[in-house]
C-alpha positions as CSV (number, residue, x, y, z in Angstrom):
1,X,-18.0,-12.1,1.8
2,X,-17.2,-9.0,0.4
3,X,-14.7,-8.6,-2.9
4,X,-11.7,-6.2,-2.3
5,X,-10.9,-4.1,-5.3
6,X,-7.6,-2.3,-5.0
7,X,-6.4,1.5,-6.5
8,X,-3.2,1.7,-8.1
9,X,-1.8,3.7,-5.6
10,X,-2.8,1.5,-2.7
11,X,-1.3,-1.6,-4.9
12,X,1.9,0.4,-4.9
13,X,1.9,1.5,-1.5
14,X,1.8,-2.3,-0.1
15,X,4.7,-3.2,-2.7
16,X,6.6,-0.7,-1.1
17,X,6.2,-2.1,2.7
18,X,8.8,-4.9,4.0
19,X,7.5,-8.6,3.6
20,X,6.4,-8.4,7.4
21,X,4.0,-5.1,7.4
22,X,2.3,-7.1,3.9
23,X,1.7,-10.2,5.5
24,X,0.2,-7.8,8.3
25,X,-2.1,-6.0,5.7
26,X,-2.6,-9.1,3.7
27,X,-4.6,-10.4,7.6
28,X,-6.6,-7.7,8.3
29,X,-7.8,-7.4,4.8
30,X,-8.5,-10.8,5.1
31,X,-10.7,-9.9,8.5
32,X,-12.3,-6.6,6.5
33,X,-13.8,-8.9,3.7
34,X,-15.9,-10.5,6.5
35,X,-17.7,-7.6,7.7
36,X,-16.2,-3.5,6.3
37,X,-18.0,-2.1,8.8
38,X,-16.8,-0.1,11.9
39,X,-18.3,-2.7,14.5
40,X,-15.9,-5.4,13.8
41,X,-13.2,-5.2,16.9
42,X,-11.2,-7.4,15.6
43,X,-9.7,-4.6,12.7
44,X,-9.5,-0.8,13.4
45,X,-12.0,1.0,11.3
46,X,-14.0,4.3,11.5
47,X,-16.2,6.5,9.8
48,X,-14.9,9.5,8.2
49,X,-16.6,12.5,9.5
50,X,-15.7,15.4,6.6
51,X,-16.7,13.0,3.5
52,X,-17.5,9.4,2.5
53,X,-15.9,6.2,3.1
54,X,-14.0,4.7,5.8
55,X,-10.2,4.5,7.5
56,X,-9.0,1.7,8.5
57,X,-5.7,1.7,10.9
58,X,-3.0,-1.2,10.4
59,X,-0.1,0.4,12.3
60,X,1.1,3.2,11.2
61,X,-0.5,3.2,8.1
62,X,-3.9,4.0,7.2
63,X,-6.7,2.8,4.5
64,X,-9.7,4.9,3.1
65,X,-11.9,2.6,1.6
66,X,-15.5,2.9,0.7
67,X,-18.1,-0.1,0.3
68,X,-20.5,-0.7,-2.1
69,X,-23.0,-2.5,-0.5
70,X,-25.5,-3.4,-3.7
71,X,-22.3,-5.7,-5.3
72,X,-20.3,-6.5,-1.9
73,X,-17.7,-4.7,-2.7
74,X,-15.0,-3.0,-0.7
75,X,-12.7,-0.1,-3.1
76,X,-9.4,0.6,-1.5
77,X,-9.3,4.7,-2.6
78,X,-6.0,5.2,-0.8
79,X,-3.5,4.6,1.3
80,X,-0.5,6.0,3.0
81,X,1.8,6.8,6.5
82,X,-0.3,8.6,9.6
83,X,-0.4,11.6,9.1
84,X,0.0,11.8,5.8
85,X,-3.0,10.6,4.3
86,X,-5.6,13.1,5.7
C-alpha cells in the first residue's frame, strides 16, 4: 500500500470543499493508495501527456499527483476546479 503525502495547497484546497465532496476525496484516495496507477477503474486517473505525473478526476475537481515508486509513495502536487488546474 502506497503512503499519500499531501502539498499545502492540496491540504487547503480539501479544507475548503463541503463535508460531502471530502468524504468523497477522502474514498478515492483511499482506492489510489491501492494501486496509483491509470489501470485501476475503480478511480479516474490518467497520464499527463506535456510533463510528469498524473491527474486524477473526483468530480469536478482534479489531482496532479506523481508516484515514487522506490519508497511507495504517492505526492499530491496540486489540486484545484476543472479547468483551472491545467
Amino acid at each position: 500500500m502506497y503512503k499519500i503525502i499531501l502539498h499545502k495547497k492540496v491540504i487547503k484546497f480539501i479544507n475548503s470543499r463541503n463535508p460531502k465532496d471530502k468524504q468523497k476525496i477522502k474514498e478515492k484516495f483511499e482506492l489510489l493508495q491501492n494501486n496509483p496507477y491509470p489501470v485501476n477503474f475503480q478511480i479516474d486517473s490518467r497520464k499527463l501527456q506535456n510533463r510528469d505525473g498524473f491527474r486524477l478526476r473526483i468530480g469536478n475537481y482534479r489531482f496532479i499527483y506523481d508516484v515514487e515508486e522506490n519508497e511507495l509513495v504517492i505526492y499530491m502536487e496540486d489540486a484545484d476546479n476543472r479547468g483551472d488546474i491545467y
